[in-house]
C-alpha positions in Angstrom: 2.8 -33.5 1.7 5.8 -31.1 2.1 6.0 -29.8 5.6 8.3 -26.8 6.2 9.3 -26.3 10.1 10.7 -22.9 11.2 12.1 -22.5 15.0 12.1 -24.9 17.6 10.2 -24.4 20.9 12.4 -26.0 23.3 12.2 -29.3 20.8 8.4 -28.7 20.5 8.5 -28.2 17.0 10.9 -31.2 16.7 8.0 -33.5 18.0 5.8 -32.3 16.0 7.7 -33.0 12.7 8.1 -36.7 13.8 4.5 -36.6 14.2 3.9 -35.1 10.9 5.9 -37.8 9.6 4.3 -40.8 11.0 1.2 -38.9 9.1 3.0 -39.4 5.9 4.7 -35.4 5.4 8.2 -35.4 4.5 9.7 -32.7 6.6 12.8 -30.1 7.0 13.3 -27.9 9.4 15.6 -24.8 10.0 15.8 -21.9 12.7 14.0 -18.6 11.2 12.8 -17.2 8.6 15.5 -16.0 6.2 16.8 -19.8 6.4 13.3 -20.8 5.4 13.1 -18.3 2.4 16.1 -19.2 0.9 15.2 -22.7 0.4 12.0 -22.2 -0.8 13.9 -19.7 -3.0 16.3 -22.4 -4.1 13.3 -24.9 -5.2 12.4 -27.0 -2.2 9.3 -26.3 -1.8 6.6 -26.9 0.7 2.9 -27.7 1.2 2.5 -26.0 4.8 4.6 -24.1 6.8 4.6 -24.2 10.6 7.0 -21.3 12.8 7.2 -20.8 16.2 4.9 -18.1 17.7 7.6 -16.1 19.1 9.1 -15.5 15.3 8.1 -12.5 13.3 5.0 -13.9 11.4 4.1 -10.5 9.7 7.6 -10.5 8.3 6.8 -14.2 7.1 3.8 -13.7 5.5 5.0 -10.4 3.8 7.9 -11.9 2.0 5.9 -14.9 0.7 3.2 -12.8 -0.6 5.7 -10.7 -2.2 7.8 -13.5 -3.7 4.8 -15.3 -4.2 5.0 -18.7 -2.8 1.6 -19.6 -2.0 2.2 -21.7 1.4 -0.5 -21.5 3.9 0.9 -20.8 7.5 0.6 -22.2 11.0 1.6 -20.6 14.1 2.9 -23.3 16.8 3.2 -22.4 20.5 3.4 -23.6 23.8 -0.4 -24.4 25.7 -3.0 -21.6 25.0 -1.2 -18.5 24.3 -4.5 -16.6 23.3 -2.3 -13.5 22.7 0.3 -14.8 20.3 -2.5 -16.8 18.6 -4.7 -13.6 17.9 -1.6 -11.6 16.5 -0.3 -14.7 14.2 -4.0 -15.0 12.8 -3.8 -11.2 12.5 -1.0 -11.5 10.8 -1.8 -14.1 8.3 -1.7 -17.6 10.0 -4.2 -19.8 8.7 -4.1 -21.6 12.2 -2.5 -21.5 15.4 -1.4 -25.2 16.8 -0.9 -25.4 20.5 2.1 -28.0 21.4 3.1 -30.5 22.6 0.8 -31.4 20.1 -0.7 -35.1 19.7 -1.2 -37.2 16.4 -5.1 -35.9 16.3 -4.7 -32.9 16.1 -1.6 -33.0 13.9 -4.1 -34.9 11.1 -6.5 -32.3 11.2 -4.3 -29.4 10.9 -2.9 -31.0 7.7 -5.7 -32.6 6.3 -7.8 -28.5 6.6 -5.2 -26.8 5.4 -3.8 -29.0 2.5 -6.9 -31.2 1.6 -4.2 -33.7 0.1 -5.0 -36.7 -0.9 -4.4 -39.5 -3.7 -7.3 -41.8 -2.7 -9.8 -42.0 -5.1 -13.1 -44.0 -3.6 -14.8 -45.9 -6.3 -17.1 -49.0 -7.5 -19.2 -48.0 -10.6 -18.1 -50.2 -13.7 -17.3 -46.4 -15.3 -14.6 -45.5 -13.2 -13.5 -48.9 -12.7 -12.4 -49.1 -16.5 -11.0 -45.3 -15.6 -8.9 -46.2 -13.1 -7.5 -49.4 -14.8 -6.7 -47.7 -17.6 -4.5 -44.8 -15.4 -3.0 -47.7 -13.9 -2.0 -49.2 -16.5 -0.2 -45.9 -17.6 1.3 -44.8 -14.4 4.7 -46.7 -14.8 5.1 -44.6 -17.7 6.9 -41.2 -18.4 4.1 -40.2 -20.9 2.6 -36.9 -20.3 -1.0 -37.1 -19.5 -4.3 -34.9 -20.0 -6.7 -35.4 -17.7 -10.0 -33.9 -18.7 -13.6 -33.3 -17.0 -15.8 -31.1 -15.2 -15.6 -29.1 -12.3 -15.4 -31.1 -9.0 -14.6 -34.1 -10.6 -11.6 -35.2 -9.0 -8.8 -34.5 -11.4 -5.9 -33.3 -9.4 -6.6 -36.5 -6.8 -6.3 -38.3 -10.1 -3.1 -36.8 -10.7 -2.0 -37.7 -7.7 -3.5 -40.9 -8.0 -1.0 -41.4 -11.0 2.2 -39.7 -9.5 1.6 -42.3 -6.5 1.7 -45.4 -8.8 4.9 -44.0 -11.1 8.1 -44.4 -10.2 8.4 -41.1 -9.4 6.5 -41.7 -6.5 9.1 -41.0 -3.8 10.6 -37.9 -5.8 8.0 -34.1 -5.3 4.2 -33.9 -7.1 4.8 -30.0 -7.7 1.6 -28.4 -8.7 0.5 -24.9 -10.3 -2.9 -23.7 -11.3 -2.9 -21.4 -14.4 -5.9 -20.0 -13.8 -5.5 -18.8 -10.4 -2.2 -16.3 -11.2 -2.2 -13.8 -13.2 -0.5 -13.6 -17.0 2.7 -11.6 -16.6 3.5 -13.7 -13.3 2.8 -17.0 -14.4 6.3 -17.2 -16.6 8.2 -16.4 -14.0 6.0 -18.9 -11.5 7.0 -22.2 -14.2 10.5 -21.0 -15.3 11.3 -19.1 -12.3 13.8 -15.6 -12.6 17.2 -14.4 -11.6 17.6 -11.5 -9.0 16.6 -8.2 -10.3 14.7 -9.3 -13.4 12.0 -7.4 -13.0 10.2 -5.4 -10.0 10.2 -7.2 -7.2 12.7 -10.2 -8.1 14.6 -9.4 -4.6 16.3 -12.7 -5.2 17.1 -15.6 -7.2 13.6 -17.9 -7.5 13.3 -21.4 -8.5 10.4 -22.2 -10.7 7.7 -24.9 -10.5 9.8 -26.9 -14.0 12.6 -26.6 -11.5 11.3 -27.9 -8.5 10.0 -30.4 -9.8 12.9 -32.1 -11.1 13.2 -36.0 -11.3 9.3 -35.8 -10.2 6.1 -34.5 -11.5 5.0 -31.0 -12.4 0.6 -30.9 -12.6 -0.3 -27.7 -14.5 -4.3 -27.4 -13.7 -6.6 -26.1 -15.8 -3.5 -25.3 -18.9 -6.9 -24.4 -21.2 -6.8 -20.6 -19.2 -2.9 -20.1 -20.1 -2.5 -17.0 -22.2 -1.5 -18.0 -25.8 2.2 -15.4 -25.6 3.4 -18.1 -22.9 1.9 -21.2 -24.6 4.9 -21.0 -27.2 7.2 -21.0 -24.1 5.7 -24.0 -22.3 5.7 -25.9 -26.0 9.8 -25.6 -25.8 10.0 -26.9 -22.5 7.9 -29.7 -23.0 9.6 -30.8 -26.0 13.1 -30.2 -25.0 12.9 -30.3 -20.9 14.8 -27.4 -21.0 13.4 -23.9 -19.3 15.0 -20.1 -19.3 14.6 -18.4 -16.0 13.1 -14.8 -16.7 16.6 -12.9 -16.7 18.4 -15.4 -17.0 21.1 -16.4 -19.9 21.4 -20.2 -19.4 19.3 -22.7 -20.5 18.4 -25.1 -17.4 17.3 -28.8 -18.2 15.1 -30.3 -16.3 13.5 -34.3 -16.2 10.1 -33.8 -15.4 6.8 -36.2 -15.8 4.3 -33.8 -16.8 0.2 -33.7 -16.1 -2.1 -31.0 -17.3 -6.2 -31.1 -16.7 -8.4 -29.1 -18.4 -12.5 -28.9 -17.2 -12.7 -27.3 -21.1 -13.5 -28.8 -24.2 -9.7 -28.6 -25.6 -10.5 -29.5 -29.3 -12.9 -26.6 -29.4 -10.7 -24.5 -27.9 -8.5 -25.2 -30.5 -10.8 -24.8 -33.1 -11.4 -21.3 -31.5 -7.7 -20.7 -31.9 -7.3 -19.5 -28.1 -4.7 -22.8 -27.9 -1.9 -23.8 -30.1 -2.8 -27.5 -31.7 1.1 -28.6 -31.4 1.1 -27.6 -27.9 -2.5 -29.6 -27.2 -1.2 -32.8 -28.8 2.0 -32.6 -26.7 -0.2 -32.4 -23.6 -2.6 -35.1 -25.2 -0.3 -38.2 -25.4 -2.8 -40.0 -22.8 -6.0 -38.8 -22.4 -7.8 -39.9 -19.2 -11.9 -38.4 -19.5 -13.0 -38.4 -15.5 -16.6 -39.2 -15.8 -19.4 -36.8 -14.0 -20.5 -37.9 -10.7 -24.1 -38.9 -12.8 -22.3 -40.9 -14.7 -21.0 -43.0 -12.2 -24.4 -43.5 -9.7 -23.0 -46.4 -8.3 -20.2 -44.6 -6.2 -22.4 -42.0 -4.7 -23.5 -43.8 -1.8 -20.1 -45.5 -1.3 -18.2 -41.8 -1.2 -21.2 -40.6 0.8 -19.9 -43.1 3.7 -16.4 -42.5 3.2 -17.2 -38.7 3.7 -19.3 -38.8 6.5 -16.5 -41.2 8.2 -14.0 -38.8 7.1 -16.0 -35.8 8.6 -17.3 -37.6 11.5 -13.3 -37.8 12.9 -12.3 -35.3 12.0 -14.7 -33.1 13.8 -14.3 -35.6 17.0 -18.2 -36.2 16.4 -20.2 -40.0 16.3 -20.0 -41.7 12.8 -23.8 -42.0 11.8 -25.3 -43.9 9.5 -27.3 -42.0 6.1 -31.1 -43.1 6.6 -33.0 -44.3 3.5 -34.6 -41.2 3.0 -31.4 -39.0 2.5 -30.1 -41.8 0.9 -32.7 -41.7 -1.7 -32.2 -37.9 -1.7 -28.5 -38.1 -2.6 -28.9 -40.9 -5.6 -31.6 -38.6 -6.9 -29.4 -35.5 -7.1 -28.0 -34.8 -10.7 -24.6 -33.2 -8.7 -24.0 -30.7 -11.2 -20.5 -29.8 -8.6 -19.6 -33.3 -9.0 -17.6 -35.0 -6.4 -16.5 -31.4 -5.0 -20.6 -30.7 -4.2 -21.3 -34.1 -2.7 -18.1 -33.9 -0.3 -19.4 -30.2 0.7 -23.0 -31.8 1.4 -22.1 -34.6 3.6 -19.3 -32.5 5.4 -22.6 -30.1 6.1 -24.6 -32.9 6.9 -22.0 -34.4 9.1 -22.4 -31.0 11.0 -26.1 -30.9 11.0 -27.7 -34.3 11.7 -29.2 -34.0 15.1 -30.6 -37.3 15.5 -29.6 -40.8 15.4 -28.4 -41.2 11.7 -28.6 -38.5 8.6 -31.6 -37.9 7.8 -32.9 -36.0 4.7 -33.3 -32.9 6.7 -29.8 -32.4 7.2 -29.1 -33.2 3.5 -28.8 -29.3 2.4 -28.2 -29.3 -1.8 -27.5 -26.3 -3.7 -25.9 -24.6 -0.7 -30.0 -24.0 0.5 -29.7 -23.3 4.0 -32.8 -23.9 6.7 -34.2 -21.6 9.4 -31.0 -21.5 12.1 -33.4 -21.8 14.5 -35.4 -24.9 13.2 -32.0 -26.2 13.2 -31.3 -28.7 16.4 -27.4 -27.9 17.2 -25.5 -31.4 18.3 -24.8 -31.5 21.8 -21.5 -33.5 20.9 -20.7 -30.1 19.0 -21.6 -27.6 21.0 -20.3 -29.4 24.8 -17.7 -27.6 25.2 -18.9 -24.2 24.3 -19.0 -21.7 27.3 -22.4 -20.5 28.3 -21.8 -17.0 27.4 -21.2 -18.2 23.8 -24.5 -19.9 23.7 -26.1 -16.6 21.8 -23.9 -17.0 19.2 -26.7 -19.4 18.1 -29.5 -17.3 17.8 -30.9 -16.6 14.2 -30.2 -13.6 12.2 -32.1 -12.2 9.6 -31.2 -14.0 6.6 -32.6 -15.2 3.2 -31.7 -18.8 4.6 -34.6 -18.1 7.2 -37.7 -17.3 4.6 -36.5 -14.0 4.0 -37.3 -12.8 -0.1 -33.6 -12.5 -2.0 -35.7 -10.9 -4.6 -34.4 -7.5 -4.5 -31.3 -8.0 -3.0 -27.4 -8.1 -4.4 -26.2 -11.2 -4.6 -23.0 -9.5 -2.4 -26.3 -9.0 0.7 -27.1 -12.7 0.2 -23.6 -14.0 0.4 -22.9 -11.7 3.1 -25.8 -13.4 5.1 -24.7 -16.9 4.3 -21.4 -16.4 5.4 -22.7 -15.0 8.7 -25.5 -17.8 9.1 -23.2 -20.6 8.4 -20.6 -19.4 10.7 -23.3 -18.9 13.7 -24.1 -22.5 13.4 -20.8 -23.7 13.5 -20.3 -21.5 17.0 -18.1 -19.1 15.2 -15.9 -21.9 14.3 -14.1 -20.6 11.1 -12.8 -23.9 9.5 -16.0 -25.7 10.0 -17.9 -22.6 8.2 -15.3 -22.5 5.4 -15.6 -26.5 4.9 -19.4 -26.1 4.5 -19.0 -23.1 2.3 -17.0 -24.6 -0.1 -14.4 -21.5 0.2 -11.1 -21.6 1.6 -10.5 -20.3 5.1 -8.6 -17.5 3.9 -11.1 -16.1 1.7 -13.3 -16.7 4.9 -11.4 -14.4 6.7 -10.9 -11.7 4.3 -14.8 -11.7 4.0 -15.6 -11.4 7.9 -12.7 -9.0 8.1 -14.5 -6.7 5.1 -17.5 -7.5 6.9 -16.4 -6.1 10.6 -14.6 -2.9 9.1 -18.4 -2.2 7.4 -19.8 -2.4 11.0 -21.6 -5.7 10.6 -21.6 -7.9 13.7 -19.5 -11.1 13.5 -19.2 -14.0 16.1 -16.7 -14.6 18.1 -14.4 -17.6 17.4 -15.4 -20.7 19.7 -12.8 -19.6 22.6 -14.4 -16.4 22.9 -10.8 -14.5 22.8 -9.3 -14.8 19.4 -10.3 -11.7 17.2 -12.7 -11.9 14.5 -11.0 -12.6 11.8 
């Protein structure tokens, strides 16, 4: 994980970084913000950023959503400064990080907002042959498609493999085509020169480019438009890339992964991708089985999950009772992986009594009554009493209410609001058990609170409802 630092805090931030570090991040760290633009600019990329509170954030986050870089953003500060807080989440912080800041609460902040990880948790004789066989071809420089379904784990796979290669100490750079839109994403692999087009306020390194001497993962390459695939065929075959605007070819050594949750051979057939450019990608092909295809790892990744939530949410490790056991091996886990994480992170959140039980095993994102719902005193100890009606029910489909007749915008709307009552307005707990990303979390309660709906306060009953 690429941490980028900007500011210093008396030597706050400093600390921090070394703390980052011993957490595995390789860090860099300069003094404001035009520093920390120009080299992301120049292709060094980062995973998170973190800036002192007393920088211009809003300037920050306008000039990475202009250029593009999609960093999520953490506001540091001395102690509790509830006022800078507020205005960096107002501005676009994902998080603000009080410092001095210890080793806890540095994991957490990287493990919510990145969610990296190369571990892959496994037993079942299927992924056992899986995994030796992407072992065997780590070492390589081959390039590597790895297909499956949603939720399946490819991207940890890929990491998995960048891990084992000998590119392991050099950047995993990674882009999903799906995600940006067709007559960006040249400009996002090859990157541009200043003034190529609207908006290029500056030179910009592209993803081929910073990844150099590493490996570049392009997910889900089955949703690139065709007009670019020609483009991407050149540079695969030649490791050379033309920046949009530019007049000099740029070569770069790259080991190259692409996933795919498609059938490629169909899509092929269907002529929405070239066949030279699917057999460049297909040198290696690793299949990632479905979750039902691999029953034997569902109760081992249900314990590493519920360890992994248990400490992260500073809550007791409990044990899964045979009944949600049961529960779990019966489910056919049609989000893979990606679904059974969400369930035991909700379950984790949930289980009132001694050990999981069935009743906190919630599948298909159903959600019980709020109120027939026992809150965990280890959760909710440190929560003020004037907070404590933030746990009272609201009308929701969750609670019996018929979603016959409703949007599907009025049921989502509920869910949102629901969930994040439970977790005592706690917005990265709520986002964790939706499934959604914290940011989209906030966009929704902010669409939500300009409508006039009611949304509860955050759990330190001063940062604004966002």
């Amino acid at each position: 994980m690429r941490l980028l630092i900007i500011g210093s805090l008396d030597g706050h931030m400093s600390s921090a970084g070394k703390l980052a570090i011993e957490r595995g991040a390789r860090v860099s760290h300069v003094e404001d913000i035009d520093t920390g633009l120009n080299a992301l600019r120049s292709g060094q990329g980062a995973d998170l950023i973190m800036i002192d509170i007393k920088s211009n954030i809003a300037k920050l986050i306008t000039s990475l959503k202009t250029e593009r870089f999609h960093i999520p953003v953490v506001a540091c500060g001395i102690g509790n400064d509830t006022h800078g807080a507020v205005q960096a989440i107002k501005a676009g912080a994902k998080e603000y990080l009080p410092l001095p800041a210890d080793n806890k609460l540095i994991a957490a902040v990287l493990e919510a907002v990145t969610e990296e990880t190369a571990s892959v948790v496994y037993r079942d004789p299927v992924m056992v042959r899986t995994m030796a066989m992407a072992d065997q071809i780590a070492s390589s420089d081959a390039t590597i498609l790895i297909t499956g379904e949603s939720g399946t784990g490819k991207e940890v796979m890929a990491r998995h493999i960048h891990s084992k290669s000998r590119r392991a100490s050099q950047k995993f750079v990674s882009i999903n085509c799906a995600a940006i839109p067709e007559h960006l994403l040249e400009s996002e692999l090859f990157g541009h020169e200043k003034g190529a087009f609207t908006g290029a306020v500056a030179r910009r390194i592209g993803k081929f480019e910073e990844a150099d001497n590493g490996t570049l993962l392009l997910d889900e390459i089955s949703e690139m438009h065709p007009s670019l695939q020609a483009k991407l065929l050149r540079a695969i075959q030649e490791r050379v890339i033309d920046r949009v605007g530019g007049t000099t070819p740029v070569k770069v050594n790259i080991r190259l992964i692409a996933t795919s949750n498609r059938n490629m051979e169909d899509a092929v057939r269907a002529g929405q991708f070239r066949e030279d450019l699917y057999y460049r990608l297909n040198v290696v092909n690793i299949r990632l089985p479905a979750l039902r295809e691999r029953p034997n790892d569902i109760e081992l990744l249900a314990n590493y999950f519920i360890k992994k939530y248990s400490e992260s949410n500073d809550v007791p490790v409990k044990k899964l009772a045979d009944d949600a056991r049961q529960k779990l091996l019966g489910h056919t886990w049609r989000g893979n992986v990606r679904e059974l994480e969400n369930t035991l992170h909700r379950a984790v959140l949930l289980a009132s009594g001694p050990t999981i039980s069935t009743d906190a095993i919630l599948l298909n994102m159903t959600m019980p009554a709020l109120g027939s719902v026992a809150v965990d005193n280890t959760l909710a100890s440190n929560i003020p009493a004037k907070l404590v009606s933030a746990t009272t029910p609201v009308e929701a489909a969750g609670n019996g209410a018929p979603m016959v007749g409703r949007t599907v915008a009025d049921v989502e709307r509920d869910l949102i609001i629901q969930t994040l009552h439970h977790c005592l307005g706690n917005r990265t707990h709520a986002a964790n058990i939706l499934g959604i990303s914290i940011r989209t979390l906030r966009n929704k309660l902010k669409q939500y609170s300009d409508s006039g709906v009611p949304v509860p306060l955050s759990a330190d009953n001063e940062r604004a409802a966002l």
